[in-house]
C-alpha positions as CSV (number, residue, x, y, z in Angstrom):
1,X,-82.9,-31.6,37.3
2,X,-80.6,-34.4,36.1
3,X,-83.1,-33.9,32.5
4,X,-81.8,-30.3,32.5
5,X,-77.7,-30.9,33.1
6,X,-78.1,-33.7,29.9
7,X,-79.8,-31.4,27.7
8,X,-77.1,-28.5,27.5
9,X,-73.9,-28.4,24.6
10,X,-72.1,-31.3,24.0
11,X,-68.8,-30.9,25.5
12,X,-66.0,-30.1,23.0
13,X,-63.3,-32.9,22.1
14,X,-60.4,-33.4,23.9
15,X,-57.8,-31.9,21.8
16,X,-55.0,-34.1,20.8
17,X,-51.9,-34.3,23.0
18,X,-48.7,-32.5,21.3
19,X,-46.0,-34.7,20.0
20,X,-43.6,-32.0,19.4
21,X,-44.1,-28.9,21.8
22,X,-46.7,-27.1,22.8
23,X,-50.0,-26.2,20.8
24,X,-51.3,-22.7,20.2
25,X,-54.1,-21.0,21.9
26,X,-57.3,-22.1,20.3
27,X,-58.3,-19.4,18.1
28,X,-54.5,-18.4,16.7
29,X,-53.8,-18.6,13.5
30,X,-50.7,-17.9,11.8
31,X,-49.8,-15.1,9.7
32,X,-46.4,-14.7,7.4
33,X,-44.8,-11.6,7.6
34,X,-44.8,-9.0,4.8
35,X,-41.2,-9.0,3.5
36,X,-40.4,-6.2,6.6
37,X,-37.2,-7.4,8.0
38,X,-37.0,-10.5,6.1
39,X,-34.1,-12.7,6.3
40,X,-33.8,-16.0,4.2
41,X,-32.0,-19.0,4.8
42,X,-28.5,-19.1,2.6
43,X,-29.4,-21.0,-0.5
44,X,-27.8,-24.5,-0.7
45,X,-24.2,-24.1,-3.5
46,X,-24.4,-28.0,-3.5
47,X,-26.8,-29.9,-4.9
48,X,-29.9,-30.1,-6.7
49,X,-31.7,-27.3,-4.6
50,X,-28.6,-24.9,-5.3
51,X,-29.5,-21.4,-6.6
52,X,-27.6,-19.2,-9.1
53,X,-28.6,-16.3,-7.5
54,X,-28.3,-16.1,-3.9
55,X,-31.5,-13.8,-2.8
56,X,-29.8,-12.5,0.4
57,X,-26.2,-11.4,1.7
58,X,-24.9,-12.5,4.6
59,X,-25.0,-9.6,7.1
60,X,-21.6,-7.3,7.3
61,X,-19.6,-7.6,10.7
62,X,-19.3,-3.9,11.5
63,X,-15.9,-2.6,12.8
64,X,-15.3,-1.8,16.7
65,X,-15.5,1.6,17.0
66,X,-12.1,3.3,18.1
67,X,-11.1,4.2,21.7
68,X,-8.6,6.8,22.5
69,X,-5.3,5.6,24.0
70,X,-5.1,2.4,21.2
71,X,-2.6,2.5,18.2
72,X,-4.5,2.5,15.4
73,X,-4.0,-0.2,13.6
74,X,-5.6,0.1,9.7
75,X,-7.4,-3.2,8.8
76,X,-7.7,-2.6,5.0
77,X,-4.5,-3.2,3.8
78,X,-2.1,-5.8,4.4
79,X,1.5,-5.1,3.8
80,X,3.7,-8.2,2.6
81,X,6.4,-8.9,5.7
82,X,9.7,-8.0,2.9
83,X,8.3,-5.0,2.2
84,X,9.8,-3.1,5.5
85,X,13.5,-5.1,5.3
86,X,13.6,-4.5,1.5
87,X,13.1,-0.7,1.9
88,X,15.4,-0.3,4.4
89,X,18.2,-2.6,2.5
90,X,17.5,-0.2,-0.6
91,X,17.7,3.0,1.8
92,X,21.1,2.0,3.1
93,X,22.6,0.8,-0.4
94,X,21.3,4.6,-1.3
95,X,23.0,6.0,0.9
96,X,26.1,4.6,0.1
97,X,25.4,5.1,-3.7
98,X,24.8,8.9,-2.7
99,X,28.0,9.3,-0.5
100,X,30.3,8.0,-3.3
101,X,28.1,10.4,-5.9
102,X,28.6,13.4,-4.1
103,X,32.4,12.6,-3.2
104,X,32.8,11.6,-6.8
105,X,30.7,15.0,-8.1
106,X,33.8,16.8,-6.0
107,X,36.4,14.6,-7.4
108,X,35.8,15.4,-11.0
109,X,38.9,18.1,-11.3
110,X,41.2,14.9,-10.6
111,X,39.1,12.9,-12.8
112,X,39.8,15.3,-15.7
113,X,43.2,15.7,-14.8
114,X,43.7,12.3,-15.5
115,X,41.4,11.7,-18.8
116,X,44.3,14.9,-20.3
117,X,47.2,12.9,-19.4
118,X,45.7,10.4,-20.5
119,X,45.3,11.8,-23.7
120,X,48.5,13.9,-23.7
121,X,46.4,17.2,-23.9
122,X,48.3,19.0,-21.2
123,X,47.6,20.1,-17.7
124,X,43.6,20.6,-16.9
125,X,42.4,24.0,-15.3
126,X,39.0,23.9,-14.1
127,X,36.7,26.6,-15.1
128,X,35.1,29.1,-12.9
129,X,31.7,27.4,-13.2
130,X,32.8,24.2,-12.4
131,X,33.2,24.4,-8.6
132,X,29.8,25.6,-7.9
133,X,28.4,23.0,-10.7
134,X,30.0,20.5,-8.7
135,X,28.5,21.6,-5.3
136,X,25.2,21.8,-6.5
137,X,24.9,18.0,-8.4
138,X,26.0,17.0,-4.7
139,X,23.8,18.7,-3.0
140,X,21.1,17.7,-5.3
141,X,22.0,14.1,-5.1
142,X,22.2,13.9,-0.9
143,X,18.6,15.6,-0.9
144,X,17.8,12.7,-3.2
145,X,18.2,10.8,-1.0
146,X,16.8,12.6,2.3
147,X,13.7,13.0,0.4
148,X,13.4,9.4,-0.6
149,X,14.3,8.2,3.2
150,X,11.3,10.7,4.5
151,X,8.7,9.6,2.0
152,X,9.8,5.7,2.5
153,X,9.5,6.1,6.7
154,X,6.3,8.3,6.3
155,X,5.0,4.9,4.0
156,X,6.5,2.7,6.5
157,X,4.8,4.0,9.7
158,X,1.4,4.3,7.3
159,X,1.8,0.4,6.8
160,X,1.7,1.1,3.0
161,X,4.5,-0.7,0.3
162,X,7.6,1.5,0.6
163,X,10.3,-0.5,-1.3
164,X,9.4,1.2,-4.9
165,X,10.2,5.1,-3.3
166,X,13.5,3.9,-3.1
167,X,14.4,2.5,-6.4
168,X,12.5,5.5,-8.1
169,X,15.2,7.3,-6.0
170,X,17.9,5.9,-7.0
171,X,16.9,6.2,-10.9
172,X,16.4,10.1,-10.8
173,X,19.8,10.2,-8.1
174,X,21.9,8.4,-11.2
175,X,20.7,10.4,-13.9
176,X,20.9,13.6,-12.1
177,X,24.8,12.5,-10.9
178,X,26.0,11.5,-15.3
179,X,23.7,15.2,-16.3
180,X,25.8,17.3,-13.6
181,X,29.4,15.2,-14.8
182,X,28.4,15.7,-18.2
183,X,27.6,19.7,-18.1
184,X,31.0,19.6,-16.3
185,X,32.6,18.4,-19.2
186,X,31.0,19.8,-21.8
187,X,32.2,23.3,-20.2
188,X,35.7,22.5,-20.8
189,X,36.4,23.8,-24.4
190,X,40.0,21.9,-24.9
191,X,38.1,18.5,-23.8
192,X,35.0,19.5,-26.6
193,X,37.6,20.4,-29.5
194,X,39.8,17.3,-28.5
195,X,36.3,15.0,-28.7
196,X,35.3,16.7,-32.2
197,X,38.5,15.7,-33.6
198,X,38.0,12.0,-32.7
């Protein structure tokens, strides 16, 4: 019996004892994925291993979702911190600029009044036209004004630059202000044949 124990297979070798972990199952063998879900490591930017063309992107952080009852708060653009004062500094000089406009606007019989004595061409009588001219350049030039203050607050809240609205404002407020005084003027016939004689 001992004969038939002795002459059956050798026993296998003891396998090796792992340095580093664990060994796989006898029998596995490893097999490389398929380029399904691949992610490589970052190429190196330093050295002599560095690649000029990186083969894959760094994955993108997606946003958190919004939740009701949170101010929303865009990431995207980034407002420089003198944009709000700035905007407001040019509102309120604006509005000051528009006040003394408009009173100005209604001050122009005085102000032509003065230019004839002045000149020595009499007493001024205002035209017909003149009053209601007058009225509308003021009008025109205080909704100027309201219309720049809406669209700059409207920017404001948005978190969007806002400071330009107001100097565009005060551009079209100044031209629209001399156009109004100058149609005033040109009405007046004595003023127009004292001017063509100069």
């Amino acid at each position: 019996m001992t004969e038939n124990l002795d002459s059956g297979p050798p026993a296998p070798a003891p396998r090796p004892r792992p340095q580093y972990g664990e060994l796989a199952p006898e029998g596995w063998t490893w097999q490389p994925p398929q380029d399904q879900d691949r992610v490589d490591a970052p190429a190196p930017t330093v050295g002599a291993g560095a690649s000029v063309h990186p083969t894959a992107q760094p994955p993108a952080v997606p946003a958190p979702p919004f939740q009701t009852g949170q101010p929303f708060q865009p990431s995207s653009r980034t407002v420089p911190r003198w944009d709000r004062p700035l905007t407001i500094g040019l509102l309120t000089v604006g509005l000051l600029a528009t006040l003394y406009g408009a009173f100005s606007l209604g001050a122009l019989p005085d102000a032509m009044q003065l230019i004839y004595t002045q000149q020595g061409l009499g007493t001024y009588t205002s035209g017909a036209s003149i009053g209601p001219l007058t009225s509308v350049g003021a009008i025109t030039v205080v909704f100027i004004w309201l219309a720049a203050a809406a669209v700059s607050v409207r920017l404001l809240l948005r978190r969007r630059r806002a400071f330009y609205v107001s100097l565009i404002a005060g551009a079209v407020s100044t031209v629209t202000m001399f156009a109004f005084m100058l149609a005033a003027m040109l009405n007046d016939p004595t003023l127009i044949e004292f001017l063509s004689r100069q």
